[in-house]
N, CA, C and O atoms as CSV, one atom per row, in Angstrom:
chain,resi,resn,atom,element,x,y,z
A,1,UNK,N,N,20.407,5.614,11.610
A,1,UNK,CA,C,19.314,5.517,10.659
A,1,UNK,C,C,18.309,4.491,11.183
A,1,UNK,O,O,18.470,3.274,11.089
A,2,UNK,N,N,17.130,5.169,11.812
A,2,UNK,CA,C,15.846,4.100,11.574
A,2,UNK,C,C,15.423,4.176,11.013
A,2,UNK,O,O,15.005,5.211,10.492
A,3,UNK,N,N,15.098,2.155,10.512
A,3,UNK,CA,C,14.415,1.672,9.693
A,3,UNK,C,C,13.257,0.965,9.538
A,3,UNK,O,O,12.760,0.605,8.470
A,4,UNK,N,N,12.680,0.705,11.090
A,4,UNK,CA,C,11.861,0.232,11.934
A,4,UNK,C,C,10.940,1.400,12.286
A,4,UNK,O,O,11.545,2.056,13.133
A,5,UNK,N,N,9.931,1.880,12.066
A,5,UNK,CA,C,8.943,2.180,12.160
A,5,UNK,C,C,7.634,1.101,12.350
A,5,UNK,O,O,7.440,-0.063,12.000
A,6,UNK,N,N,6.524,2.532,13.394
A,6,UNK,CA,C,5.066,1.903,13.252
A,6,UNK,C,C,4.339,2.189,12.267
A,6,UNK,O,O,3.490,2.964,12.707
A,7,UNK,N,N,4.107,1.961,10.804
A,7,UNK,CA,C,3.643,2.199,9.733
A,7,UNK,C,C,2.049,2.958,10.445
A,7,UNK,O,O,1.646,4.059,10.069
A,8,UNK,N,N,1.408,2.204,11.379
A,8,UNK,CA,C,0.071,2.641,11.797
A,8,UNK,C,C,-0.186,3.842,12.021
A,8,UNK,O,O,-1.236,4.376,11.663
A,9,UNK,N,N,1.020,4.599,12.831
A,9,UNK,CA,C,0.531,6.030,13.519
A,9,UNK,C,C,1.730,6.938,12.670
A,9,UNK,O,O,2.058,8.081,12.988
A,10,UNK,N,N,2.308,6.151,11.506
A,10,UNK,CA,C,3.122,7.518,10.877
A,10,UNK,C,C,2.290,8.316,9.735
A,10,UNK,O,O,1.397,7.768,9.089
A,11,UNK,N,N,2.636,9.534,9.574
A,11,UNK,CA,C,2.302,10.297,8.360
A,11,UNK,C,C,2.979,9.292,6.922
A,11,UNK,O,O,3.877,8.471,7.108
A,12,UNK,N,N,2.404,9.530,5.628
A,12,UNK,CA,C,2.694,8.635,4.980
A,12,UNK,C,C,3.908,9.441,4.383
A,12,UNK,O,O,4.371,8.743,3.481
A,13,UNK,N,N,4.660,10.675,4.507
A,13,UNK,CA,C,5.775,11.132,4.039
A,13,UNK,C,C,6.711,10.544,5.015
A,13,UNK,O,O,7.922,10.529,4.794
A,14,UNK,N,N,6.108,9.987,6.250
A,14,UNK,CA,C,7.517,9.618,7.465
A,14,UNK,C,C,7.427,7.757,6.631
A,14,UNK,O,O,8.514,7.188,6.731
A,15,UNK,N,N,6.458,7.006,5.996
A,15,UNK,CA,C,6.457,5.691,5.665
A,15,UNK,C,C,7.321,5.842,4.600
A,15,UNK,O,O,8.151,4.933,4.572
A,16,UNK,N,N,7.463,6.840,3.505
A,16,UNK,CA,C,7.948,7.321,2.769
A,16,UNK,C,C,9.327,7.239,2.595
A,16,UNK,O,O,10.016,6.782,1.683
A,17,UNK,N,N,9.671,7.946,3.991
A,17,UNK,CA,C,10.914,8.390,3.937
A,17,UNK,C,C,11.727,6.887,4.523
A,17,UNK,O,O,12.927,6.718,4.312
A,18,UNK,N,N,11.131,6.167,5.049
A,18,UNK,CA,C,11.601,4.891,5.698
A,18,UNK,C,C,11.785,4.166,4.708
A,18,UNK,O,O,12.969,4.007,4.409
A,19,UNK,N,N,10.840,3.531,3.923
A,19,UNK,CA,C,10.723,2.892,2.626
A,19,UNK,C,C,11.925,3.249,1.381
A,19,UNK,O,O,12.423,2.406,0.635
A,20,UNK,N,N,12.220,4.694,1.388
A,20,UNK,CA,C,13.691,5.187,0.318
A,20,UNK,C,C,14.739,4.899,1.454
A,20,UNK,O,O,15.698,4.374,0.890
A,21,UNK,N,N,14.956,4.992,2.634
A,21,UNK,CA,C,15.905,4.583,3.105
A,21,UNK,C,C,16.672,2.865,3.439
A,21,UNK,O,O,17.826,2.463,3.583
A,22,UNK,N,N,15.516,2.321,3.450
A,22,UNK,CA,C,15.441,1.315,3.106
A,22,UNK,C,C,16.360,0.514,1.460
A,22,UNK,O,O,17.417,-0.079,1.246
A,23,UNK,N,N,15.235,0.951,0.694
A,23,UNK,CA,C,16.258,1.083,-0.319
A,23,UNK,C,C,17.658,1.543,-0.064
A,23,UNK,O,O,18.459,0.617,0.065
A,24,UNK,N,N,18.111,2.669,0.033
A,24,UNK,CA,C,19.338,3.359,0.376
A,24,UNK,C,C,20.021,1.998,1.035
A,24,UNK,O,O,21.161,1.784,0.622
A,25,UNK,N,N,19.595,1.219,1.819
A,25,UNK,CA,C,20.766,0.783,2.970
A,25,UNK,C,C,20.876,-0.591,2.239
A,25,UNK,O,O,22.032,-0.983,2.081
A,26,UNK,N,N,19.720,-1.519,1.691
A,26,UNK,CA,C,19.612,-2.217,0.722
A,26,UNK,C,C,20.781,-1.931,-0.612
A,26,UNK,O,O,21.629,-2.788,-0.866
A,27,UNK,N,N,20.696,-0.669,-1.375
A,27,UNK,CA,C,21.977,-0.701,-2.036
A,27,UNK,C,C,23.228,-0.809,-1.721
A,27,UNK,O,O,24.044,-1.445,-2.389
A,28,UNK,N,N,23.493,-0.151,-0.600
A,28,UNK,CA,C,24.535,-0.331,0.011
A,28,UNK,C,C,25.363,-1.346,0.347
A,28,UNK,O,O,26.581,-1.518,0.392
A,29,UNK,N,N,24.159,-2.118,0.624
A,29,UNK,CA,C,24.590,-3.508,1.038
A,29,UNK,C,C,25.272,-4.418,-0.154
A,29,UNK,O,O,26.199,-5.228,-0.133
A,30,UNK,N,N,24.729,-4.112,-0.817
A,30,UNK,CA,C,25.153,-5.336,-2.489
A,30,UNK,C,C,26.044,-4.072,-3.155
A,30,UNK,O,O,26.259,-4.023,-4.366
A,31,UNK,N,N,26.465,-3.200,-2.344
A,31,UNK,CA,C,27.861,-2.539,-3.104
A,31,UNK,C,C,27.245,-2.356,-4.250
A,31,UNK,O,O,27.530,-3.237,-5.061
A,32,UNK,N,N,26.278,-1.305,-4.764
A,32,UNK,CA,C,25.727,-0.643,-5.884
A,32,UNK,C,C,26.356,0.419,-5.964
A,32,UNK,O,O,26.248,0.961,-4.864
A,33,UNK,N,N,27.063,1.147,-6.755
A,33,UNK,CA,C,26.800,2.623,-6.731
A,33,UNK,C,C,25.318,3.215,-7.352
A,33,UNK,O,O,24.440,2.674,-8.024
A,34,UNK,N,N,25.515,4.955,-6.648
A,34,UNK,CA,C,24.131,5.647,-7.135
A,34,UNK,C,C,23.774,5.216,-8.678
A,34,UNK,O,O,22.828,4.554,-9.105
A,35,UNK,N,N,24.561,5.657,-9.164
A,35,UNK,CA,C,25.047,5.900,-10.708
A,35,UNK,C,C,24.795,4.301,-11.467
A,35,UNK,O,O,23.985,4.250,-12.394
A,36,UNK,N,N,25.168,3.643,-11.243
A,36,UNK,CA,C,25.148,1.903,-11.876
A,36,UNK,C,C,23.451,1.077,-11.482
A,36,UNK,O,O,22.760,0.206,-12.009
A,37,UNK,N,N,23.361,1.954,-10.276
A,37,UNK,CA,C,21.510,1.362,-10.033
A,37,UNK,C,C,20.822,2.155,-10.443
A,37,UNK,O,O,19.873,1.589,-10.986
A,38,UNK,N,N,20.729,3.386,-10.515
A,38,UNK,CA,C,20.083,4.363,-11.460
A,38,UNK,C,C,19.819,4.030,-13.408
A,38,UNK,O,O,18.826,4.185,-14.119
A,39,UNK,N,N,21.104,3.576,-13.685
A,39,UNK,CA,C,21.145,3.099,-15.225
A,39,UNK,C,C,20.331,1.965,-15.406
A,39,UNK,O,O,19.493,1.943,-16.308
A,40,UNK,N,N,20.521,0.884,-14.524
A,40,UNK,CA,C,19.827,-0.317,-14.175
A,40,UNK,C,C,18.163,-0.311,-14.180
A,40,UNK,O,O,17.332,-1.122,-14.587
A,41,UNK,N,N,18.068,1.023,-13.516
A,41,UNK,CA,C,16.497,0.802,-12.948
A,41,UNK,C,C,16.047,1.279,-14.426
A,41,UNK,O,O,15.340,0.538,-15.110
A,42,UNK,N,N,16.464,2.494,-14.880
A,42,UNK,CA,C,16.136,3.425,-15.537
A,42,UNK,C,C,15.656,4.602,-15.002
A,42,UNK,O,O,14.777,5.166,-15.654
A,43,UNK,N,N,16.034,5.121,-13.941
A,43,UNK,CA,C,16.030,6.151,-13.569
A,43,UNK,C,C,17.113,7.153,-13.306
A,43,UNK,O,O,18.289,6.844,-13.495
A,44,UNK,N,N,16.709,8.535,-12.806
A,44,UNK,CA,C,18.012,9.301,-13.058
A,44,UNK,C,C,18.666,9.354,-11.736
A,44,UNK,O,O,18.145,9.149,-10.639
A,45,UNK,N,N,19.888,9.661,-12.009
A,45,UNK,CA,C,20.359,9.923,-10.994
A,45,UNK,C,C,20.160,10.929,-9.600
A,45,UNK,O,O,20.653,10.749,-8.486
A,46,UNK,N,N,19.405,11.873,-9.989
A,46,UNK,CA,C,18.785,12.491,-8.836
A,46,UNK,C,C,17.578,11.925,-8.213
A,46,UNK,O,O,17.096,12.487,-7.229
A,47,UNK,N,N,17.000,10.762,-8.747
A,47,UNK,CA,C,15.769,10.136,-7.995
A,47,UNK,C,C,16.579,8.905,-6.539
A,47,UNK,O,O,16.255,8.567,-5.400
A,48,UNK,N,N,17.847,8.587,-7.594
A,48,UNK,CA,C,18.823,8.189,-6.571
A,48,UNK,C,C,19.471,8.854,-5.374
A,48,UNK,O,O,19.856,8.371,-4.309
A,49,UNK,N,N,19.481,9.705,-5.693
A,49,UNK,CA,C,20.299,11.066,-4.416
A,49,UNK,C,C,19.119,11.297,-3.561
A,49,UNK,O,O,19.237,11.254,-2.336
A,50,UNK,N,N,17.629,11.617,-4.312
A,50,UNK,CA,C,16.176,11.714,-3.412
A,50,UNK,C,C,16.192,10.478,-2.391
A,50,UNK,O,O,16.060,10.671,-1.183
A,51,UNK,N,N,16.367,9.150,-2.958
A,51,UNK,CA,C,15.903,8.282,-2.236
A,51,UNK,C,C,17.407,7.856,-0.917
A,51,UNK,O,O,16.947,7.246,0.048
A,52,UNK,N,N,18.646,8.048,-0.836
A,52,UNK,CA,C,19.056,8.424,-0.257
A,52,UNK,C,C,19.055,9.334,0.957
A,52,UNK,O,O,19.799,9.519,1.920
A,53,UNK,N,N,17.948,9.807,0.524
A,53,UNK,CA,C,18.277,11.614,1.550
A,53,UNK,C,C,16.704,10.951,2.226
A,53,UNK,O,O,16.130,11.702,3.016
A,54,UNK,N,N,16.195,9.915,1.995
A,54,UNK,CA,C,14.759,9.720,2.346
A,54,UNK,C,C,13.754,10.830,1.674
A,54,UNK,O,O,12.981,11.245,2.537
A,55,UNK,N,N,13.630,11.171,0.953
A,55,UNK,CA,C,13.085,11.894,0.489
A,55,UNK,C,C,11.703,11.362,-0.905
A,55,UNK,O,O,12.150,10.526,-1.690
A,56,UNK,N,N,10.627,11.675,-1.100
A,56,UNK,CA,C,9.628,10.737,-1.822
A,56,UNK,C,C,10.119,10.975,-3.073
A,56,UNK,O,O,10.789,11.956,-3.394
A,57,UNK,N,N,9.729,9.923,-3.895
A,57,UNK,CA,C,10.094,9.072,-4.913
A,57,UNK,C,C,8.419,8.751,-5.574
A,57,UNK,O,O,7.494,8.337,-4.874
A,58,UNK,N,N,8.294,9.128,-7.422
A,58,UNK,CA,C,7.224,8.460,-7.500
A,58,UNK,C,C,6.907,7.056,-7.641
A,58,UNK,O,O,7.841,6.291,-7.883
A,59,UNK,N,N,6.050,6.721,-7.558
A,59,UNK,CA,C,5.864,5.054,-7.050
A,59,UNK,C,C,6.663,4.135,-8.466
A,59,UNK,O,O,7.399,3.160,-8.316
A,60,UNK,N,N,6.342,4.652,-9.572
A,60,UNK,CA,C,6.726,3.922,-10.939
A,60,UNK,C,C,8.409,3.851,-10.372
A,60,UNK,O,O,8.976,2.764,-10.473
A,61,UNK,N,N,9.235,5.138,-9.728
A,61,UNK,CA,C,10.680,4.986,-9.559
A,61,UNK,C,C,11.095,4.300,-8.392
A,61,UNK,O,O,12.194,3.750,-8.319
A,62,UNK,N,N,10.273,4.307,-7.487
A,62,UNK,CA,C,9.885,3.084,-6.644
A,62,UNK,C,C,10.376,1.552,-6.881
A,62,UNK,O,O,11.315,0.882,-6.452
A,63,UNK,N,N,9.676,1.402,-7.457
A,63,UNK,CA,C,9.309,0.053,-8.497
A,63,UNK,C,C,10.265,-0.285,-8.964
A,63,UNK,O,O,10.845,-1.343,-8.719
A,64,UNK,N,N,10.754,0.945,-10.072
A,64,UNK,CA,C,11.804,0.143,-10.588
A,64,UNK,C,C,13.372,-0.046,-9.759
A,64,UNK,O,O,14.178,-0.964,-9.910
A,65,UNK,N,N,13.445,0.839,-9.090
A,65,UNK,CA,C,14.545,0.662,-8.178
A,65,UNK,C,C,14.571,-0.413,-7.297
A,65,UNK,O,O,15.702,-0.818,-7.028
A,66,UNK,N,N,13.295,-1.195,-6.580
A,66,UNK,CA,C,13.048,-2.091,-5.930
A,66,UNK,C,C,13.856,-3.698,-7.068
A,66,UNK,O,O,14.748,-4.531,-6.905
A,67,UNK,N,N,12.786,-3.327,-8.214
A,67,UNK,CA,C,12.874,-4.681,-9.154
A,67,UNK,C,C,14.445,-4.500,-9.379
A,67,UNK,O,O,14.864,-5.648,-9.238
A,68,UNK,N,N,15.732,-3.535,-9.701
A,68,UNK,CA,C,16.813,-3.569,-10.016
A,68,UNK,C,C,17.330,-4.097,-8.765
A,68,UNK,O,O,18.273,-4.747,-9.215
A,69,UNK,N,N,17.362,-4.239,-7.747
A,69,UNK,CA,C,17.858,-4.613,-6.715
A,69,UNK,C,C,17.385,-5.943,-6.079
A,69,UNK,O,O,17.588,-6.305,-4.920
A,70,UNK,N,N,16.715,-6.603,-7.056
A,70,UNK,CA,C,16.629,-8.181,-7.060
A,70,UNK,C,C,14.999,-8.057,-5.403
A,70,UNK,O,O,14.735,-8.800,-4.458
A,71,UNK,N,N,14.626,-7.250,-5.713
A,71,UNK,CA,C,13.132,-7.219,-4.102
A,71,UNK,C,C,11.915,-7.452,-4.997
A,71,UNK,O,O,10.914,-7.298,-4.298
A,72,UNK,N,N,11.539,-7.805,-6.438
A,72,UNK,CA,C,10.564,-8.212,-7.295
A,72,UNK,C,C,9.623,-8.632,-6.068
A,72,UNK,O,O,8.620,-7.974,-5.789
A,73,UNK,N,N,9.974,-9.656,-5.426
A,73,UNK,CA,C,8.777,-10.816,-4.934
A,73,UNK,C,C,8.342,-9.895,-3.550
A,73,UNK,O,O,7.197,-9.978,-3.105
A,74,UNK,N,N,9.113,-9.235,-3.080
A,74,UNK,CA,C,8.715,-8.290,-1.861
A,74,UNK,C,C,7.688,-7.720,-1.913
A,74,UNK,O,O,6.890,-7.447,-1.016
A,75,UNK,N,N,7.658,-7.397,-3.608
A,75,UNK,CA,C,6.547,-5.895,-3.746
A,75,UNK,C,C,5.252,-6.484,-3.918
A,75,UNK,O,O,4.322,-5.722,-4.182
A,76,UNK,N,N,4.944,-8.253,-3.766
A,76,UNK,CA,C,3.791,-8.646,-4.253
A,76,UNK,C,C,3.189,-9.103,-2.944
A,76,UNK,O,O,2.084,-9.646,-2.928
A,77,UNK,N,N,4.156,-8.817,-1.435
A,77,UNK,CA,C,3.141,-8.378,-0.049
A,77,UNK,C,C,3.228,-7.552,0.390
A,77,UNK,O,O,2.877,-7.390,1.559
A,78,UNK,N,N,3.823,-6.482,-0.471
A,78,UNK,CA,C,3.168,-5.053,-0.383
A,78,UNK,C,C,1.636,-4.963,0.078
A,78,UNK,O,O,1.429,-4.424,1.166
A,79,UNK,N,N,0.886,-5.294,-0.427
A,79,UNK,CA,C,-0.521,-5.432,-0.034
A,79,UNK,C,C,-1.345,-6.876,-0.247
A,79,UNK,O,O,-1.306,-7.600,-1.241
A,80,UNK,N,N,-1.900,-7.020,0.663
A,80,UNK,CA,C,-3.092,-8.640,0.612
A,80,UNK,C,C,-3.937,-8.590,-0.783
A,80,UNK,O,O,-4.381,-7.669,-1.468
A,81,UNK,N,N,-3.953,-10.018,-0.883
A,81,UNK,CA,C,-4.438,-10.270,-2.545
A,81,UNK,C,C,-5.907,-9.886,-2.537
A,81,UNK,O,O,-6.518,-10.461,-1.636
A,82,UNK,N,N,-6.500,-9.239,-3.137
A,82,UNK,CA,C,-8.309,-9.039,-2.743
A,82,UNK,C,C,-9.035,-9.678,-3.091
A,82,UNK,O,O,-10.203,-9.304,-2.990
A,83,UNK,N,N,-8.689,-11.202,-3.786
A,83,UNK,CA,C,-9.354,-11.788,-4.045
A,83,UNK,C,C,-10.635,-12.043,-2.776
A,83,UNK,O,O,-10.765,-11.950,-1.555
A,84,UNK,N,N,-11.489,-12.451,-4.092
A,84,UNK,CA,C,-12.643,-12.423,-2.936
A,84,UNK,C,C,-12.929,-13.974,-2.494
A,84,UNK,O,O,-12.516,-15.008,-3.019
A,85,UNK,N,N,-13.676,-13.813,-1.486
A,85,UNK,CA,C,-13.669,-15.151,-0.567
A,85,UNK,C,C,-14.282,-15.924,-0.857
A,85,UNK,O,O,-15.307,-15.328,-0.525
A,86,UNK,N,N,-14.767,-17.149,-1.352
A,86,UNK,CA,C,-15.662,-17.773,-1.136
A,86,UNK,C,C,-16.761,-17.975,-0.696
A,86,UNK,O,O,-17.550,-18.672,-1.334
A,87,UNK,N,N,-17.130,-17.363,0.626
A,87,UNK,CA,C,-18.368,-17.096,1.337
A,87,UNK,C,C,-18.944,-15.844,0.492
A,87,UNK,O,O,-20.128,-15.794,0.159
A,88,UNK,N,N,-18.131,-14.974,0.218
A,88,UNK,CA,C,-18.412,-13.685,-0.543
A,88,UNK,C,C,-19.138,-14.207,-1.737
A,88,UNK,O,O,-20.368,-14.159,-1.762
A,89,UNK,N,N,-18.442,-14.709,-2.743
A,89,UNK,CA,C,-19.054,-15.146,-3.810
A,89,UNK,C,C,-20.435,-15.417,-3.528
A,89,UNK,O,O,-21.454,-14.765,-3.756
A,90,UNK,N,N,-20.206,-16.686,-2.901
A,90,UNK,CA,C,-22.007,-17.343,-2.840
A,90,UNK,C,C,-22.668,-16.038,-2.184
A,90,UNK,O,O,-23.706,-16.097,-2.842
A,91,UNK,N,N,-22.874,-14.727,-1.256
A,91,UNK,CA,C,-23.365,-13.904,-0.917
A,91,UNK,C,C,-23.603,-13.376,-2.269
A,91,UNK,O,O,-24.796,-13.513,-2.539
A,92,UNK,N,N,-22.908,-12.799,-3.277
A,92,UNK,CA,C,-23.252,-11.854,-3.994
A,92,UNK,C,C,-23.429,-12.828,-5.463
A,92,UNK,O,O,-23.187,-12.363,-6.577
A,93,UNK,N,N,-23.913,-14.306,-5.219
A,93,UNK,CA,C,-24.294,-15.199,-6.345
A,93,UNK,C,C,-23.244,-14.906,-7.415
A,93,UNK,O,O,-23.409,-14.443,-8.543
A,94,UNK,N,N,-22.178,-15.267,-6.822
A,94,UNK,CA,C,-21.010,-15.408,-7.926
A,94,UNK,C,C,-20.309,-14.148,-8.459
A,94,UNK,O,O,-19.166,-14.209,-8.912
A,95,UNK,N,N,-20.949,-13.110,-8.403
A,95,UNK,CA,C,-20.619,-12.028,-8.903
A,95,UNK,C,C,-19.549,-10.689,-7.772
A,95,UNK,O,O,-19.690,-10.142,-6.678
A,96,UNK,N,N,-18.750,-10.692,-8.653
A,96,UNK,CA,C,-17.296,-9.860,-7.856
A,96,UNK,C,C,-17.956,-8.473,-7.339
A,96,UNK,O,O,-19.076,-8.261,-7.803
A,97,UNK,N,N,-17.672,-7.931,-6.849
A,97,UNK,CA,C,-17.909,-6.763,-5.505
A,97,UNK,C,C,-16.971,-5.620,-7.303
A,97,UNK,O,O,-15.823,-5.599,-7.748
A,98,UNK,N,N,-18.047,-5.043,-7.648
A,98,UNK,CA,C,-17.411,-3.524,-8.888
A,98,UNK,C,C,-17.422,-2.397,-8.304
A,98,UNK,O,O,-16.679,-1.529,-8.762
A,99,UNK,N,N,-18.513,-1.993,-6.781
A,99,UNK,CA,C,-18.048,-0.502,-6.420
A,99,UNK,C,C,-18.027,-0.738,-4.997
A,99,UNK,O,O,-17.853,-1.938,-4.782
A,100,UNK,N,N,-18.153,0.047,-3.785
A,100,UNK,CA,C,-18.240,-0.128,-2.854
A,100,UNK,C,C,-19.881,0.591,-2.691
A,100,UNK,O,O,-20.554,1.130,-3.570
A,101,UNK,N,N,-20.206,0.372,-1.257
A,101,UNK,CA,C,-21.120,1.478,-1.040
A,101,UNK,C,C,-21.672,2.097,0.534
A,101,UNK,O,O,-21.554,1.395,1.539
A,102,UNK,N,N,-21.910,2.644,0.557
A,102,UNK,CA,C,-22.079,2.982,2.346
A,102,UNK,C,C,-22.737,2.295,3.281
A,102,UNK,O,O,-23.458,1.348,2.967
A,103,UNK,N,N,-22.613,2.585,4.212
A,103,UNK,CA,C,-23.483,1.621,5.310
A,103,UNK,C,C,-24.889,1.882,5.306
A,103,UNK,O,O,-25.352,2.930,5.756
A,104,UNK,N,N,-25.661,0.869,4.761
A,104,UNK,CA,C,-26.965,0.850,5.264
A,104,UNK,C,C,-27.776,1.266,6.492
A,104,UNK,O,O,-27.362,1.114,7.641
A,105,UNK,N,N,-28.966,1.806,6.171
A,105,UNK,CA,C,-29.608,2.502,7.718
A,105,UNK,C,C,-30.203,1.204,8.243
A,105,UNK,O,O,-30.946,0.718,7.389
A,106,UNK,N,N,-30.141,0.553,9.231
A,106,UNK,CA,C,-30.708,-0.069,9.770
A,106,UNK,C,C,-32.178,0.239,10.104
A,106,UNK,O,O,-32.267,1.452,10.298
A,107,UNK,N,N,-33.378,-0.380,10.251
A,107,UNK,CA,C,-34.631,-0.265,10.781
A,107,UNK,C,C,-34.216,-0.133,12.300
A,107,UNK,O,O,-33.248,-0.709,12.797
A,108,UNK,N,N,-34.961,0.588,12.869
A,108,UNK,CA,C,-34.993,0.908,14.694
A,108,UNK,C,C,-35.801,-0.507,14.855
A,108,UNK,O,O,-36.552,-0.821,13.931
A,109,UNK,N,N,-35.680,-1.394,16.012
A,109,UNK,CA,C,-36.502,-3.062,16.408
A,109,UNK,C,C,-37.963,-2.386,16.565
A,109,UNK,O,O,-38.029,-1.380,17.271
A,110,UNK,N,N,-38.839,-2.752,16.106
A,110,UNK,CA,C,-40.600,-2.829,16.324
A,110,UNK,C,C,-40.531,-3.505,17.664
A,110,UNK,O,O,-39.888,-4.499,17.999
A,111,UNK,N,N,-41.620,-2.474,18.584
A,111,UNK,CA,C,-41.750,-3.013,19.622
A,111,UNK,C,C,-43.520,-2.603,20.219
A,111,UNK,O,O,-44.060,-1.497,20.182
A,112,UNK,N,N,-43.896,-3.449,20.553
A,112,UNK,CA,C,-45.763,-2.946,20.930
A,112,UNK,C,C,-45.606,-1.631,22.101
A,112,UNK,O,O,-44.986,-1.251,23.095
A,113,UNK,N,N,-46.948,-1.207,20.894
A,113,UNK,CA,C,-46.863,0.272,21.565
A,113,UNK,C,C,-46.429,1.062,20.389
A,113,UNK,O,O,-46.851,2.200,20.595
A,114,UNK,N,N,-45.842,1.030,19.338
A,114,UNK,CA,C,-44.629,2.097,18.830
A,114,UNK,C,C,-45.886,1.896,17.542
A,114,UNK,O,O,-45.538,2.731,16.707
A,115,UNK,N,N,-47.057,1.249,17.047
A,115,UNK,CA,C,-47.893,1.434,15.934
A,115,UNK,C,C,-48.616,2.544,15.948
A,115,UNK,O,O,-48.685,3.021,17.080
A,116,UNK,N,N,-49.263,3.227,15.016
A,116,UNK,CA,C,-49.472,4.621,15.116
A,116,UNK,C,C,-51.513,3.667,15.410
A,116,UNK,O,O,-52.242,2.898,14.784
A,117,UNK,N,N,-51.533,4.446,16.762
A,117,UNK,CA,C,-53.558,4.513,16.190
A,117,UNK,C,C,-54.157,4.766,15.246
A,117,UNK,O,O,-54.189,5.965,14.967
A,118,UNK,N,N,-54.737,4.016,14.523
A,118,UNK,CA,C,-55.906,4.242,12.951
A,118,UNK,C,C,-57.159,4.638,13.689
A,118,UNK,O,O,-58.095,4.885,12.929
A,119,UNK,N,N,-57.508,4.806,15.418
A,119,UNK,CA,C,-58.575,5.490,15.564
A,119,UNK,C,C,-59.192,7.097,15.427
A,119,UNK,O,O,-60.373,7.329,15.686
C-alpha cells in the first residue's frame, strides 16, 4: 500500500484514494474496528468499507472519520489560512479582497513615432 504520493501531478480520485487509505492504515493502527469507528464518527458502515478499498468518500464523512480518530488539528493544514496580508490591506485601504477578477490588459509602452498625425 502506497501512501506517499505527488499530490501535484495526481488526478484528484488518485489524492482521493490515498487520503481514505490513509485513514484505513491510521485505523488500523489504534486497533479500531470498521464497525466501532463508523458508530463513533456517525457514519455507516459502508462509507467505512469505501474508505478502506480507497475508494471516495464525501468530504462531511471525511471529516468526521478524521475528527473520530483523534486528526482534528491535521485538518486545519489541510489548506493555508487566507488571511490577508498586511501589505494587501493597506493596497486595497483596509478592505478584504470579496470577488476575484481577471487580469488586466496592460497599455502597449508609448514610444515616438507611434502618435497618429492631426495633419
Amino acid at each position: 500500500m502506497i501512501l506517499n504520493d505527488d499530490f501535484s501531478t495526481s488526478s484528484s480520485e488518485a489524492i482521493a484514494a490515498v487520503l481514505c487509505r490513509r485513514l484505513e492504515a491510521i485505523r488500523l493502527s489504534k486497533n479500531i474496528s470498521q464497525t466501532a469507528l463508523a458508530k463513533q464518527a456517525g457514519v455507516s458502515r459502508s462509507t467505512m468499507t469505501r474508505i478502506a478499498d480507497g475508494q471516495s468518500i464525501s468530504l462531511d464523512s471525511f471529516i468526521r472519520v478524521a475528527k473520530a480518530l483523534g486528526l482534528a488539528e491535521h485538518l486545519a493544514v489541510l489548506l493555508p489560512n487566507p488571511e490577508v496580508r498586511p501589505v494587501e490591506l493597506v493596497r486595497h485601504e483596509g478592505q478584504q479582497r470579496r470577488r476575484a477578477s481577471g487580469k488586466r490588459k496592460t497599455a502597449e509602452p508609448w514610444s515616438w513615432g507611434d502618435e497618429e498625425n492631426g495633419s
